[in-house]
C-alpha positions as CSV (number, residue, x, y, z in Angstrom):
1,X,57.2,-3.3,92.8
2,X,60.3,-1.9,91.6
3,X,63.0,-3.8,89.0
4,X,65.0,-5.0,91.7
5,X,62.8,-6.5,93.6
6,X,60.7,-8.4,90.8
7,X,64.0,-9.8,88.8
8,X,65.9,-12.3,90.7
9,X,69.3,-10.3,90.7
10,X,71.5,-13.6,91.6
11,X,72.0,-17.0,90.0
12,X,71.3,-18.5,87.1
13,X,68.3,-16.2,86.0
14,X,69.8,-12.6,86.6
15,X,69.9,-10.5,84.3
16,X,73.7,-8.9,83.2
17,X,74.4,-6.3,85.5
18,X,77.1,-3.6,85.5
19,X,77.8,-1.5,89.1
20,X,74.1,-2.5,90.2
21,X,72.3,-1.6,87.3
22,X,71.2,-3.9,84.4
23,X,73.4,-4.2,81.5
24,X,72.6,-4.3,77.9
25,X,75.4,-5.1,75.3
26,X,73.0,-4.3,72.6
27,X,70.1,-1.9,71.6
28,X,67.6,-4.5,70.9
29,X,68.1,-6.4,74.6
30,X,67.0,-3.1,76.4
31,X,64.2,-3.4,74.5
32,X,63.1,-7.1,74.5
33,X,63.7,-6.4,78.5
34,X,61.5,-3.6,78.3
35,X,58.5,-5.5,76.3
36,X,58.9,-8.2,79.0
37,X,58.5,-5.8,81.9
38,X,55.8,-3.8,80.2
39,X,53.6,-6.6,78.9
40,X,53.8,-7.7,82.9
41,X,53.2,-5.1,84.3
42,X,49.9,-4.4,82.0
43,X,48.7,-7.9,83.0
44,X,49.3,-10.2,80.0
45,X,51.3,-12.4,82.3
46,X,52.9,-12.7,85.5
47,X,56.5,-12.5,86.3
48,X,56.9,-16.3,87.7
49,X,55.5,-17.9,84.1
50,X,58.2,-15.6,82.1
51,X,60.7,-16.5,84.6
52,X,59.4,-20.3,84.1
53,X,59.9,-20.3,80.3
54,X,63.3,-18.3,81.2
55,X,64.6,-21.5,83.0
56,X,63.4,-23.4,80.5
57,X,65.0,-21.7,77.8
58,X,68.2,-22.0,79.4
59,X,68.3,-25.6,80.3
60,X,67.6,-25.9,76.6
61,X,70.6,-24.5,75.9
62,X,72.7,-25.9,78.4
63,X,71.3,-29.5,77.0
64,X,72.3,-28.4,73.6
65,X,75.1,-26.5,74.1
66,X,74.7,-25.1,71.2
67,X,76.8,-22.0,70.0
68,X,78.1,-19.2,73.1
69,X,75.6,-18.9,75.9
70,X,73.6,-15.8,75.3
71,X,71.5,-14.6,78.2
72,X,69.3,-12.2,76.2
73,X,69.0,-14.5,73.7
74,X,67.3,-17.0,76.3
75,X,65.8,-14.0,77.7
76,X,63.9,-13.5,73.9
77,X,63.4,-17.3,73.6
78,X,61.5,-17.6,77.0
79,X,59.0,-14.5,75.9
80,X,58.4,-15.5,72.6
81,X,57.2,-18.5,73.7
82,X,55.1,-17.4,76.2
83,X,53.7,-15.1,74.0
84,X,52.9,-17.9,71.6
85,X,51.3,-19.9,74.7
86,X,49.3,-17.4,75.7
87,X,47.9,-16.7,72.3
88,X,49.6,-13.3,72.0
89,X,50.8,-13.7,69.1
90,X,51.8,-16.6,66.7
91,X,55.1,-18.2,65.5
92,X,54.4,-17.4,61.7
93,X,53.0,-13.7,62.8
94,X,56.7,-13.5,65.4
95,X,59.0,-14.6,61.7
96,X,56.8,-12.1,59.8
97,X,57.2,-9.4,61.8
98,X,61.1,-10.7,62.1
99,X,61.5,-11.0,58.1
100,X,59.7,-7.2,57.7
101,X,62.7,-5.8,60.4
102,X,65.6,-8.0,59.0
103,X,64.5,-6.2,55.6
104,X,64.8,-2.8,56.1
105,X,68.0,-0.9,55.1
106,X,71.1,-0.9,57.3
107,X,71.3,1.6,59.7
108,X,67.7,1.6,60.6
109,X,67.2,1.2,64.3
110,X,63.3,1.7,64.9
C-alpha cells in the first residue's frame, strides 16, 4: 500500500499537500511523518488507531482553540500519544529525549 492510498488525502485529516505531493514547511514534520509511516508499516500499530488519536488531537485543539492551528503539530500530538498507549515509550522518557535535542548547539539538525 502506497502513501496515497493509506493517508486520507481530503478533509479534515489530510496531510499538507503541494501539486499532489505532501508538503512539509519544516525539517522535523518530514520526519515525525516518516516515524509514523515507518513504525506502521513495521507493525507497532495500525494506520486507523494513529489516524484515531489524529482526530482526537485535533478536536482538542479546535475545543481549545488554543494558539494557530498546526497540522503537524496534531500530527506529533496524536503519535506521541499512541506511542505512550501502546507502551512504546513513556511521557518522562518522550521530555527527556525532547530536553537532550532542545540542548544541543544551534545549528545542529540530527
Amino acid at each position: 500500500m502506497d502513501i496515497a492510498e493509506k493517508f486520507a488525502l481530503e478533509g479534515p485529516l489530510a496531510p499538507p499537500m503541494a501539486n499532489g505531493e505532501l508538503a512539509f514547511a519544516e525539517p522535523w514534520q518530514g520526519r515525525v511523518f516518516g516515524m509514523a509511516w515507518a513504525l506502521c508499516e513495521s507493525g507497532c500499530f495500525k494506520w486507523p488507531e494513529f489516524q484515531a488519536n489524529l482526530i482526537d488531537a485535533i478536536a482538542r485543539h479546535d475545543g481549545t482553540h488554543e494558539g494557530e492551528y498546526a497540522y503537524y503539530d496534531r500530527f506529533q500530538e496524536a503519535l506521541e500519544a499512541l506511542l505512550i498507549a501502546k507502551g512504546l515509550t513513556s511521557g518522562a522518557g518522550l521530555e527527556s529525549r525532547q530536553q537532550a535535542l532542545a540542548e544541543r548547539p544551534h545549528g545542529h539538525d540530527h
